[in-house]
C-alpha positions as CSV (number, residue, x, y, z in Angstrom):
1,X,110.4,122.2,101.7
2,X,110.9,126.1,101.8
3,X,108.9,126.9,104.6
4,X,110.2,123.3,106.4
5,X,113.2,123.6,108.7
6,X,116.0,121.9,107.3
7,X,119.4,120.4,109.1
8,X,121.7,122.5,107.0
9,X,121.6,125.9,105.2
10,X,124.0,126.1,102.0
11,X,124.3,130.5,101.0
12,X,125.7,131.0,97.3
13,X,126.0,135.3,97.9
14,X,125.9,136.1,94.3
15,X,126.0,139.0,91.7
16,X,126.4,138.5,87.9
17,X,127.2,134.9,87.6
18,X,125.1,133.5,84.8
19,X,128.0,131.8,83.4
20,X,128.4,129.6,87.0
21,X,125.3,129.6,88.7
22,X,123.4,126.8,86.8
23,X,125.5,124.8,86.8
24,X,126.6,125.5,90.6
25,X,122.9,124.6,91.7
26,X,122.8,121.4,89.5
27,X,125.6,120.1,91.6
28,X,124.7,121.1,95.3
29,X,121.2,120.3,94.5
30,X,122.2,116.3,95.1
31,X,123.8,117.4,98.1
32,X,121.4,119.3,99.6
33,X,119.4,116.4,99.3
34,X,121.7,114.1,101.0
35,X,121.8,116.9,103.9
36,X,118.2,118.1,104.1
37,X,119.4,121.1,103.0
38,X,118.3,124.5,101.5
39,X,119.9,126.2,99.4
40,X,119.7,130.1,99.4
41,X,121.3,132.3,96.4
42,X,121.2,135.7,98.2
43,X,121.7,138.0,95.3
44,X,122.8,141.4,95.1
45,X,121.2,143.0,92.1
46,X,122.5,140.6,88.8
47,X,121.9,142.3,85.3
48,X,123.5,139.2,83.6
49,X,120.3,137.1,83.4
50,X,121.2,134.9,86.6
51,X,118.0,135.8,88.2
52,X,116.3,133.7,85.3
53,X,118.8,131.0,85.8
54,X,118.0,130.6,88.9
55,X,113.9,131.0,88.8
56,X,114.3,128.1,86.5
57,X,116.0,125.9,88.8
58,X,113.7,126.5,91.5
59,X,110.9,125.8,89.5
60,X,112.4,121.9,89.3
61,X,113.9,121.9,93.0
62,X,111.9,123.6,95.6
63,X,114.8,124.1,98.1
64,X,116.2,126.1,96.1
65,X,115.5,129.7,97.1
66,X,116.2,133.3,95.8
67,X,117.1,136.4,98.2
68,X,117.4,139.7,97.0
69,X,120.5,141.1,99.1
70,X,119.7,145.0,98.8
71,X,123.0,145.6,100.5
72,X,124.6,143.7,97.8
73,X,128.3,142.5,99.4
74,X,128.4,138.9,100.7
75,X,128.7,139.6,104.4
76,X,125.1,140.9,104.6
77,X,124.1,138.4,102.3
78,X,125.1,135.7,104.6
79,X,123.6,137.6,107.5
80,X,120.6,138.0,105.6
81,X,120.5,134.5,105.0
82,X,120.9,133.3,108.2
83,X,118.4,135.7,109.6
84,X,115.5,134.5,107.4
85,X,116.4,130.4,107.3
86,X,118.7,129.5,109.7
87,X,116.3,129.0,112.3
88,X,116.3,125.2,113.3
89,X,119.4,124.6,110.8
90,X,122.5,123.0,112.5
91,X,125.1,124.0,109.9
92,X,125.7,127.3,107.6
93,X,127.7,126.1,104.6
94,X,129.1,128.8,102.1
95,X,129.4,128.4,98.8
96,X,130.9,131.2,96.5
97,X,129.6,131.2,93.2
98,X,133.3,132.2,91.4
99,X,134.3,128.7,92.5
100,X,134.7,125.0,91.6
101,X,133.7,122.3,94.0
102,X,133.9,118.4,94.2
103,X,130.6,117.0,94.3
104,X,130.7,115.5,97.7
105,X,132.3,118.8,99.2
106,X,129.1,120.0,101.8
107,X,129.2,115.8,102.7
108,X,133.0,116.2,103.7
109,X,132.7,119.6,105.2
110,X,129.5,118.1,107.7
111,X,131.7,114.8,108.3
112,X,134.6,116.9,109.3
113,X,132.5,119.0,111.6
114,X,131.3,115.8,113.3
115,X,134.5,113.7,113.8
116,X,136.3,116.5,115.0
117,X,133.7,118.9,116.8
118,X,135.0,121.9,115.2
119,X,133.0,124.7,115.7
120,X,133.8,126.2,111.9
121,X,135.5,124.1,109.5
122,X,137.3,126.0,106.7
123,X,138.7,124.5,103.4
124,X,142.0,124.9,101.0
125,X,141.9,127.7,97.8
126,X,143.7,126.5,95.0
127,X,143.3,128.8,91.6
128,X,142.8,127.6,88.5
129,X,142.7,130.3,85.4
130,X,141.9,129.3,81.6
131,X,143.4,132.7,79.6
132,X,147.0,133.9,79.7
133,X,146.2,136.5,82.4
134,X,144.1,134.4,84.3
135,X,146.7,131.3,84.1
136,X,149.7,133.6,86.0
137,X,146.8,135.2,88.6
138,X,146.7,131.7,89.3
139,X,150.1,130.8,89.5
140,X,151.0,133.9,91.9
141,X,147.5,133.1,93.8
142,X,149.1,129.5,94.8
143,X,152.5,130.3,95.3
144,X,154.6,131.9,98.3
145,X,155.3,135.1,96.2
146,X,151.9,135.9,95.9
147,X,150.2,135.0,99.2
148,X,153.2,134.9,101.1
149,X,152.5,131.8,102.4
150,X,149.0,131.7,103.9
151,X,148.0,128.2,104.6
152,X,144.0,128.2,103.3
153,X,146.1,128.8,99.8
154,X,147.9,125.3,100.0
155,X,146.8,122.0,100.4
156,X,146.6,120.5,103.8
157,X,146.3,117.6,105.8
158,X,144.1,118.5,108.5
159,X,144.6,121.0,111.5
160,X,143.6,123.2,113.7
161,X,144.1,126.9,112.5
162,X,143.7,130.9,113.4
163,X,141.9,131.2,109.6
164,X,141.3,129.6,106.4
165,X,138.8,130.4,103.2
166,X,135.1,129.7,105.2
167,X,133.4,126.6,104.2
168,X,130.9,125.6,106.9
169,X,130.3,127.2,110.4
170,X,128.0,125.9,113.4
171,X,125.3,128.5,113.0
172,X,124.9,128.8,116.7
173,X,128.8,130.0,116.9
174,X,128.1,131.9,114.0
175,X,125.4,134.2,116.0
176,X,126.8,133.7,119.3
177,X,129.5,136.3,117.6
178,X,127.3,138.1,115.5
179,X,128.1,137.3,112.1
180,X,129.8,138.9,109.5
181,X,130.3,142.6,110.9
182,X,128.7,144.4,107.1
183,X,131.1,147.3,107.5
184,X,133.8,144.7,105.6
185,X,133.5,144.6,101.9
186,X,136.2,142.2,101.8
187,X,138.5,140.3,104.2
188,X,135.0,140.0,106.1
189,X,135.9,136.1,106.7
190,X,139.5,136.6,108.4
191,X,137.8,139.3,110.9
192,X,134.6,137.2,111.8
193,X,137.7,134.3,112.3
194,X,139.2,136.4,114.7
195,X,136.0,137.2,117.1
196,X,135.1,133.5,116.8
197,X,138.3,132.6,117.9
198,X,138.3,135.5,120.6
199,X,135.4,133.8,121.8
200,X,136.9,130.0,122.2
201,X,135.2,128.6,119.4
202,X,137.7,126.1,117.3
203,X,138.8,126.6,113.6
204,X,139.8,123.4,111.6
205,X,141.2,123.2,108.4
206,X,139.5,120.2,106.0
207,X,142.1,117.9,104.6
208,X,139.0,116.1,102.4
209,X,138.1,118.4,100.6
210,X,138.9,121.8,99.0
211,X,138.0,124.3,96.4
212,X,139.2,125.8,93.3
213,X,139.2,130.1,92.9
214,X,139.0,131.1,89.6
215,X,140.9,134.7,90.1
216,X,139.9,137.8,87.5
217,X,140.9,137.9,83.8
218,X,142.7,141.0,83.6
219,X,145.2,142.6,86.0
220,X,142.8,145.8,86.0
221,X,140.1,143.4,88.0
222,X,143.1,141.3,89.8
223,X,144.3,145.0,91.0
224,X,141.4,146.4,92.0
225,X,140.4,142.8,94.3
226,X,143.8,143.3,95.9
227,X,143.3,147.0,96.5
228,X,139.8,145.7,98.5
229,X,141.9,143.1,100.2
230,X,144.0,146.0,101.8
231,X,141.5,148.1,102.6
232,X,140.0,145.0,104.6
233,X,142.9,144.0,106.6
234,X,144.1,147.4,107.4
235,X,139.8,147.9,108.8
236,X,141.0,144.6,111.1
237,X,144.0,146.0,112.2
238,X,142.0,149.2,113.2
239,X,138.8,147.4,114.8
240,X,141.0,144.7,117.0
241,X,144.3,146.2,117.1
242,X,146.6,143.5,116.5
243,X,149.8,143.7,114.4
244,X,149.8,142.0,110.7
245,X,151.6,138.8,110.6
246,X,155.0,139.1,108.7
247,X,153.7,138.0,105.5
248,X,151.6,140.9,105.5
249,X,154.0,143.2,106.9
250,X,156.4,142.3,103.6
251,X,154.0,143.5,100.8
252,X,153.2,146.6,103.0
253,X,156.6,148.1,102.1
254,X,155.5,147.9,98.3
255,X,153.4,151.1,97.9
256,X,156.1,153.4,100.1
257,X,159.2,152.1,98.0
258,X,157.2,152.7,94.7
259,X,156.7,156.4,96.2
260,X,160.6,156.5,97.1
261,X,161.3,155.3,93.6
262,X,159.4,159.1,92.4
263,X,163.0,160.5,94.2
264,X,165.6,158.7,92.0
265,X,166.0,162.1,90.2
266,X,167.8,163.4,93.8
267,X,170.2,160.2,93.9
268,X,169.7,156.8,92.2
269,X,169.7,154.6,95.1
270,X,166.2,155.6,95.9
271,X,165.2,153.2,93.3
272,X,167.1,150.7,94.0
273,X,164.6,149.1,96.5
274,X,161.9,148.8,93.7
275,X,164.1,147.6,91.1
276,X,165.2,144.4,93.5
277,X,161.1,143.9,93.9
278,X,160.5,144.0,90.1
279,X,163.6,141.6,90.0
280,X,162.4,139.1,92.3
281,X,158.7,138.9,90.9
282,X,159.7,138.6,87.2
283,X,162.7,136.3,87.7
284,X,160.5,134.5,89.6
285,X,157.5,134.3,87.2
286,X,160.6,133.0,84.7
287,X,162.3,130.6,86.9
288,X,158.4,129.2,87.2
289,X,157.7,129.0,83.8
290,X,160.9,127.1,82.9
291,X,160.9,124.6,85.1
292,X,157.0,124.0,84.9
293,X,157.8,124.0,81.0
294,X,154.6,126.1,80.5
295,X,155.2,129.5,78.9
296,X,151.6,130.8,80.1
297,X,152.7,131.2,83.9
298,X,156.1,133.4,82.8
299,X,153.9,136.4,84.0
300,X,152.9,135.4,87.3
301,X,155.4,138.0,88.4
302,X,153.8,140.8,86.8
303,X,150.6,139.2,88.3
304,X,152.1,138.8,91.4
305,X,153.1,142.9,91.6
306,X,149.9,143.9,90.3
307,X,148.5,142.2,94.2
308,X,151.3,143.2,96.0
309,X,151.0,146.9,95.0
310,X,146.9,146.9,95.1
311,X,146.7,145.4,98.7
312,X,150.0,147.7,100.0
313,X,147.9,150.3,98.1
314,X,144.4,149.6,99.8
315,X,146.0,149.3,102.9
316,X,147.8,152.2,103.3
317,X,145.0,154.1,102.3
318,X,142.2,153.0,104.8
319,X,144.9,153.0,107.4
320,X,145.3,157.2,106.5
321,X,141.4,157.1,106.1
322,X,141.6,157.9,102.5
323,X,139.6,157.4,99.4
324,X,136.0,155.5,99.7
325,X,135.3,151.5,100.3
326,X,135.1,149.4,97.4
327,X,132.0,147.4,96.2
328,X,133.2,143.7,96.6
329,X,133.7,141.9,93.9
């Protein structure tokens, strides 16, 4: 089967993810048999044992393949992917191995493609956490405080969209616009969206199927995600030179009014602006858990600060050109 072309190619980019992978590869591996599918784990250097995980699988399923990804983020891993196995294949369907999926998601995603003729067909997030920390990531991750809104973070119905959380893609389209551009370490799938678009192919959001996110366990790793998801939409801001939607504008303001706050010594209304921010996010992280009646969500504020100031952060920054690009995560 590996050296057989096969309809569909299904790309888990992956680093460290022992505690996912095997489990991951026992459920697509039904799938990819449904879809005469391969499956490629394109991994960037994993010190976890993964690499054994996954050697074992393969020894029971020979589509399974591994691919060492020297570059190590998940744009070139897809490219690299694509470059070696695509040939032939109709479909590139990405999986990411920090995820949940339903067991007939790759089925849905190729169904959707078909009935509708989408040329990329991208599917709802919805975050799930476990711990305390993890539980109010998730709570800011799926509301309007934290993401402002963005539509791949809600359920939805089915539509035609600018961008959404990338699930399949024609692989023809996919090189047509050349891929992921490997100079992103993050926010790679909203700028590939763009050119695609650009280009008159057609985005459509699933309303089958979805995924769940499971978002970092401490606000040091949800922070430093955030401050790579600035850095990547201030890099598309400066390749194509368009102007961030207002949901993005809003959080922008976050990182000057914490620096406006350092001049409340010369008159005390220069903190007023961060004070109303650190109101809204905790009262609403209260107002949540009260209603909810779940006292582990009561610090989705804090949770939802900790993005707002890493991506107003990261943005700022690779707008000025400062600091050096973040590994993603």
């Amino acid at each position: 089967m590996t050296q057989a072309l096969a309809s569909t190619l299904i790309v888990i980019p992956c680093l460290d993810e022992a505690t996912h992978i095997g489990a991951l590869l026992d459920q697509l591996c039904p799938a990819a048999e449904r879809l005469d599918a391969r499956i490629v784990v394109a991994d960037g250097g994993s010190t976890d044992g993964t690499l054994a995980i996954v050697g074992e699988r393969q020894r029971n399923d020979p589509r399974i393949i591994l691919l060492h990804n020297e570059k190590r983020i998940q744009s070139a891993a897809i490219n690299l992917a694509v470059a070696k196995f695509g040939e032939g294949a109709h479909y590139l369907i990405r999986i990411d191995a920090h995820g949940g999926y339903p067991d007939d998601y790759c089925d849905r995603l190729v169904e959707e493609a078909l009935a509708t003729g989408a040329d990329s067909v991208v599917v709802s997030m919805l975050t799930s956490g476990s711990g305390t920390v993890q539980k109010a990531a998730a709570a800011a991750q799926n509301s309007k405080l934290g993401t402002g809104g963005s539509k791949h973070r809600h359920l939805s119905a089915g539509e035609w969209v600018d961008h959404g959380h990338h699930a399949l893609m024609r692989i023809s389209a996919y090189q047509a616009v050349g891929g992921y551009d490997e100079t992103f370490s993050h926010n790679e799938d909203a700028e590939l969206d763009y050119r695609l678009r650009q280009a008159g192919y057609r985005i459509w959001m699933s309303g089958r199927t979805q995924m769940v996110y499971y978002p970092r366990a401490s606000l040091r790793g949800l922070y430093v995600q955030y401050l790579g998801y600035g850095r990547g939409r201030a890099k598309n801001v400066l390749k194509h030179r368009v102007i961030p939607k207002v949901r993005q504008m809003v959080p922008l303001a976050v990182f000057p009014v914490v620096l406006l706050a350092a001049f409340s010594f010369l008159h005390w209304i220069a903190a007023l602006p961060l004070v109303l921010w650190v109101a809204v996010c905790l009262g609403y992280g209260l107002v949540a858990a009260i209603s909810q009646r779940n006292a582990d969500i009561a610090l989705a504020g804090v949770s939802a600060m900790v993005m707002h100031f890493g991506w107003s952060v990261g943005f700022w920054l690779q707008l000025l050109g400062l600091g050096t690009r973040r590994r993603a995560a």
